[in-house]
C-alpha positions as CSV (number, residue, x, y, z in Angstrom):
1,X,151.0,200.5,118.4
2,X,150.4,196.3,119.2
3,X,146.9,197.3,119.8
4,X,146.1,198.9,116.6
5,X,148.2,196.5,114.5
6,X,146.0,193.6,116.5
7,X,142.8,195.6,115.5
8,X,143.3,196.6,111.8
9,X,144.5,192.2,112.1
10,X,140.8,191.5,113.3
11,X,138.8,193.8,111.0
12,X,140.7,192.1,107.7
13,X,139.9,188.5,108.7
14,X,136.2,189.8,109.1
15,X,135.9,191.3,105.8
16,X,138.0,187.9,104.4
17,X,135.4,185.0,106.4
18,X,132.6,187.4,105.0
19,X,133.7,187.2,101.5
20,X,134.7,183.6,101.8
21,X,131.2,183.1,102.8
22,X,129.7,184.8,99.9
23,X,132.0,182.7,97.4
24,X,130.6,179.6,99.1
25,X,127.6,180.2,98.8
26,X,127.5,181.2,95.4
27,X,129.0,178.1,94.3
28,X,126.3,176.0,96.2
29,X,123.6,177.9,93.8
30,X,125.6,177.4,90.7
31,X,125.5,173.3,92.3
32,X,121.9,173.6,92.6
33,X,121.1,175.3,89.7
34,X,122.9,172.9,87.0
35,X,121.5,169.8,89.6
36,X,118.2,170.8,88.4
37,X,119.1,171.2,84.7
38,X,120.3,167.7,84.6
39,X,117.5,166.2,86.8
40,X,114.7,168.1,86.2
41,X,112.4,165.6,88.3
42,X,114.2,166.7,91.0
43,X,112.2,170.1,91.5
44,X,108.6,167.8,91.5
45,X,109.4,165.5,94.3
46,X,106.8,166.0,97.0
47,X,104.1,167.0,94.8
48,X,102.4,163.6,95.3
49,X,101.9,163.9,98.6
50,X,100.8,167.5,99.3
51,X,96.8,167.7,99.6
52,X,95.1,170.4,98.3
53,X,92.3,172.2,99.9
54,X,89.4,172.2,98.9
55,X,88.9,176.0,97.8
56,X,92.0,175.0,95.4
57,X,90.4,172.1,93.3
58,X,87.2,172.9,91.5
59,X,84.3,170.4,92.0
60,X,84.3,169.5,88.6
61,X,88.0,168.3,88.6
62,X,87.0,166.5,92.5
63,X,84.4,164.8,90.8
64,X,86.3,163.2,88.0
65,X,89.4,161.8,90.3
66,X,86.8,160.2,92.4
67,X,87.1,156.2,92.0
68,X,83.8,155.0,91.0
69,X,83.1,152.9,94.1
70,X,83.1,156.2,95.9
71,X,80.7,158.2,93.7
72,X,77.3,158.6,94.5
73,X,74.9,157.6,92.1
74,X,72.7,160.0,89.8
75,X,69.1,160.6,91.6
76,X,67.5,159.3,88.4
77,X,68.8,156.2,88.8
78,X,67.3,155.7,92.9
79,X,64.8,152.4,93.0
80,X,61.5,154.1,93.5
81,X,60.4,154.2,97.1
82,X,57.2,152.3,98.1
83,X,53.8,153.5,98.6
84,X,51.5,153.3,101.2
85,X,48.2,152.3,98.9
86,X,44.3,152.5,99.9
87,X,44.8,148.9,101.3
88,X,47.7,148.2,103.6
89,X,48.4,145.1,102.6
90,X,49.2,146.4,99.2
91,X,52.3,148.0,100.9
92,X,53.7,144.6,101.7
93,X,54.2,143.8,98.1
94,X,55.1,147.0,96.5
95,X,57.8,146.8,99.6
96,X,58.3,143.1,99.0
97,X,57.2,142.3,95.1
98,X,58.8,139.1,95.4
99,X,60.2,138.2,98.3
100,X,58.9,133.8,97.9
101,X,60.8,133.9,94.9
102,X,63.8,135.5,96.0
103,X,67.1,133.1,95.4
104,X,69.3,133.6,99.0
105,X,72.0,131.5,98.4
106,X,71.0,129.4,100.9
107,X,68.2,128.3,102.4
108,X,67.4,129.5,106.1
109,X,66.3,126.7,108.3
110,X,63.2,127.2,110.7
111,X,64.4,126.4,114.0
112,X,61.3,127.0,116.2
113,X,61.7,126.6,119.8
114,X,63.2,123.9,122.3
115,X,60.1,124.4,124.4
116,X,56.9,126.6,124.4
117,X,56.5,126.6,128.3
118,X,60.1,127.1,129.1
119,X,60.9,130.0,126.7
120,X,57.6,132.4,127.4
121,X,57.4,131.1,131.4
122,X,56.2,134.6,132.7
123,X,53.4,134.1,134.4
124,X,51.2,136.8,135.8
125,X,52.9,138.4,138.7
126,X,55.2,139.6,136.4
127,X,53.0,140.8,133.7
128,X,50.8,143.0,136.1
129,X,53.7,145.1,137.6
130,X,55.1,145.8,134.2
131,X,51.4,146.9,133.0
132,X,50.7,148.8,136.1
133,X,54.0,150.8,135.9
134,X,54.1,151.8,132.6
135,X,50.3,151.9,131.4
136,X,48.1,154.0,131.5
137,X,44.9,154.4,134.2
138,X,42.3,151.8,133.3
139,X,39.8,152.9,131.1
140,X,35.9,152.7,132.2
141,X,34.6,152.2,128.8
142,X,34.8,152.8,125.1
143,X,33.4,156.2,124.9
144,X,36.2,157.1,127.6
145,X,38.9,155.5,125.5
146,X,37.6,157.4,122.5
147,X,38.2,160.4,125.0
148,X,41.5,159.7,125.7
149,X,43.8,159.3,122.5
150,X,47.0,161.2,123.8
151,X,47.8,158.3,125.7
152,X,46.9,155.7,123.8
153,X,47.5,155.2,119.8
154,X,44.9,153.3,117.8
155,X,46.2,150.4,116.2
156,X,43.5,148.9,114.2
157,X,45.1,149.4,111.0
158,X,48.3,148.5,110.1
159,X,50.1,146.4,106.9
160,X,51.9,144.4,109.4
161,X,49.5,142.5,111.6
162,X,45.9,142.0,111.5
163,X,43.2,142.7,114.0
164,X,40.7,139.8,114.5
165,X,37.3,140.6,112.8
166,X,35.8,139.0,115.8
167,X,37.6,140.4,118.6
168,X,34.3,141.7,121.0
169,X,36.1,142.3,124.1
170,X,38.6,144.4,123.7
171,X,39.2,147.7,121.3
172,X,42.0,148.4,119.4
173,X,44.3,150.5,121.5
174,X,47.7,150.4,122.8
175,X,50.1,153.1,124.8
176,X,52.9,154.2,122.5
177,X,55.3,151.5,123.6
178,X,53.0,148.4,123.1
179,X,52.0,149.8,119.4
180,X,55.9,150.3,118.4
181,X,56.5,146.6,119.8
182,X,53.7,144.9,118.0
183,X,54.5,146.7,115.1
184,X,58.2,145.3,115.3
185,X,57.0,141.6,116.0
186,X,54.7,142.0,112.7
187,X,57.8,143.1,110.5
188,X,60.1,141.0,112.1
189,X,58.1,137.9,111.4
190,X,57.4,138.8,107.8
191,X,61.3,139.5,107.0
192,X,61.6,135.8,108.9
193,X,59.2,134.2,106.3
194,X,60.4,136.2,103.4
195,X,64.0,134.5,104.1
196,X,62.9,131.3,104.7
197,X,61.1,132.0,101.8
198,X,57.5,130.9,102.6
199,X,54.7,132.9,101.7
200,X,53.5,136.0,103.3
201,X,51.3,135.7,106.4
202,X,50.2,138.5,108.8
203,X,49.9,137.7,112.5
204,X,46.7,138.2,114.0
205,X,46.0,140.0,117.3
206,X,42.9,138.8,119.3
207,X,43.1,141.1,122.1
208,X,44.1,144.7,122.7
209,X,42.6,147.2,125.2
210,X,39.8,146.1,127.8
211,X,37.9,148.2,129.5
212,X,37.0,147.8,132.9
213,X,33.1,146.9,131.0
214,X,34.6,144.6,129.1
215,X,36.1,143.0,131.7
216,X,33.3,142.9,134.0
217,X,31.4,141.2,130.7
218,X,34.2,138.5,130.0
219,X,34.1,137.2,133.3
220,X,30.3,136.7,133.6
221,X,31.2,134.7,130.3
222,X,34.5,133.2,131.1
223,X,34.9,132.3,135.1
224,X,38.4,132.1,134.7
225,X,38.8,135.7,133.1
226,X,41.2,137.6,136.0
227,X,39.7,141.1,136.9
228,X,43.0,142.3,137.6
229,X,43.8,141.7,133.6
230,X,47.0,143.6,132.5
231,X,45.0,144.2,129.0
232,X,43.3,147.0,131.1
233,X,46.6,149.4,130.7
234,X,47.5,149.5,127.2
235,X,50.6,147.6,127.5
236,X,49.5,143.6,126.8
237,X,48.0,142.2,123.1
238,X,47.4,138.2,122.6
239,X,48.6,137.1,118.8
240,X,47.1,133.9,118.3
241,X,49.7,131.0,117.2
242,X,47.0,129.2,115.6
243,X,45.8,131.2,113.1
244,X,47.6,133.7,110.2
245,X,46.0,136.1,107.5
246,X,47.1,134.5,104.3
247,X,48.7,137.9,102.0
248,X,48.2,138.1,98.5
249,X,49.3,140.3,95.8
250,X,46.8,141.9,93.9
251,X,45.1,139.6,91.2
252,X,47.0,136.3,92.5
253,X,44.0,133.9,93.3
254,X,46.2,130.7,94.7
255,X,49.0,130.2,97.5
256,X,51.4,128.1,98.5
257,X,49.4,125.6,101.2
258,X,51.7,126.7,104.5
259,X,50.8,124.5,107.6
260,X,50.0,126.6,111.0
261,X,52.7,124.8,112.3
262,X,55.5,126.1,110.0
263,X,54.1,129.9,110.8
264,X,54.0,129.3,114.5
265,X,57.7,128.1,114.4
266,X,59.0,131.3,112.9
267,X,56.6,133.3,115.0
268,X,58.2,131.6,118.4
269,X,61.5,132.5,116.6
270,X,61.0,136.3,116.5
271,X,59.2,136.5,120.1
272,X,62.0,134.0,121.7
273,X,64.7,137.3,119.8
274,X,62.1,140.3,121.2
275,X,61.8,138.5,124.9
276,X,65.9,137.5,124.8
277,X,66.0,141.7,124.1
278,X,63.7,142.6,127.2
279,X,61.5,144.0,124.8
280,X,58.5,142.2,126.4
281,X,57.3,139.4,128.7
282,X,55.7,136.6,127.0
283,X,53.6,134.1,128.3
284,X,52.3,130.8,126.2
285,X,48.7,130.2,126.5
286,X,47.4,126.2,125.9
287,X,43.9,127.0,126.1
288,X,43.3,130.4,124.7
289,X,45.6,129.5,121.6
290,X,47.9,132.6,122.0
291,X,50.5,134.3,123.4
292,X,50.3,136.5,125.8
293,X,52.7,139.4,125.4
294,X,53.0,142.7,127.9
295,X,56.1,145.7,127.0
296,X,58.4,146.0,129.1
């Protein structure tokens, strides 16, 4: 008799915490409910900060919430590109129309070097190991050289740098290497006068590739002309530091007079950077007016 009186005891407070339950709860919504009708901001909060995907904003609407810093600009409004004309040198000015005349803010100093001999010191055991590794097998002559263009790229052509007119013992050839690091003297050397704003001048090159023909001729002319010369490998140019190609835009008949010494300040600049880089050895030649530059 205890035992059912206990149980039929349990089962009613069940169904009473149940019901209780219910009531509770359905207070708590009628809370919510007339919360929201007061504040209706309340339901929004967190809207800020949730980020859509981007299959749930059309491009259209992506496009115009973009601050303008960020938007990229209409193709039609792009600065032409320049264009590599008949001449090269024409390429330097549609690159560079007016790069003298350009207003930097301030003006960059020309520095030069502290000293020409102690700044390009290597001498030529270290110029020969560096050609020998990473040249190519001496050439006999020029018809071989014609023969052989997959290792070695003709630079005879190029916006710039020159090529002496009178160069007679050597041909214009360089291993891959050696062309991409005379081609990065050239530029850097005309970015250098464009900031220091002094009128463009190309570097000029006075020796490339010998042959082992033109070697043999140059020292019957020149007694002190090394047969083991690292010009016979495709890695080593001279760029005289005496002389500069004057560049002028088409239909411009007169320059600004620049002395030799000016150019061969900035030039000494840029080879001082490519050497500091170990780009290159460098070498400073009295006699032959040049210097003497091998890839590394």
């Amino acid at each position: 008799m205890l035992l059912l009186h206990h149980k039929l005891t349990e089962v009613a407070f069940r169904r009473l915490k149940k019901k209780v339950f219910v009531q509770l709860m359905a207070v708590l919504v009628m809370v919510l409910f007339i919360i929201r009708l007061i504040f209706p901001s309340v339901s929004r909060l967190g809207d800020e900060e949730r980020v859509p995907m981007d299959s749930e904003v059309p491009e259209s609407a992506a496009l115009a919430t973009t601050p303008d810093s960020l938007q990229m600009p209409a193709l039609a409004t792009l600065p032409p590109q320049p264009v590599l004309r008949q001449n090269p040198r024409d390429h330097l000015h549609s690159e560079f129309p007016a790069i003298p005349e350009l207003d930097f803010g301030f003006k960059h100093r020309i520095y030069s070097v502290s000293s020409y001999r102690d700044c390009f010191p290597d001498v030529q055991d270290v110029h020969y190991p560096a050609a020998r590794a990473n040249g190519v097998r001496p050439v006999a002559n020029r018809r071989e050289a014609e023969a052989r263009k997959r290792e070695l790229l003709y630079v005879g052509n190029n916006p710039y740098y020159s090529i002496d007119p009178s160069m007679r013992s050597s041909i214009p050839y360089l291993i891959p290497r050696a062309s991409q690091l005379l081609q990065h003297i050239g530029r850097r050397f005309l970015d250098s006068l464009a900031v220091k704003r002094i009128p463009l001048h190309t570097i000029i090159v006075t020796s490339v590739l010998r042959t082992e023909e033109d070697v043999a001729r140059l020292r019957r002319i020149n007694g002190n002309a090394s047969e083991q010369s690292c010009h016979r490998f495709g890695t080593t140019f001279d760029i005289s530091y005496n002389r500069y190609h004057t560049v002028s835009p088409p239909g411009e008949t007169e320059r600004r007079a620049v002395r030799n010494d000016s150019l061969k300040f900035v030039l000494s600049e840029v080879l001082r950077d490519a050497r500091a880089e170990g780009r290159c050895y460098i070498k400073y030649e009295v006699k032959q007016g040049c210097f003497h530059i091998t890839v590394r």
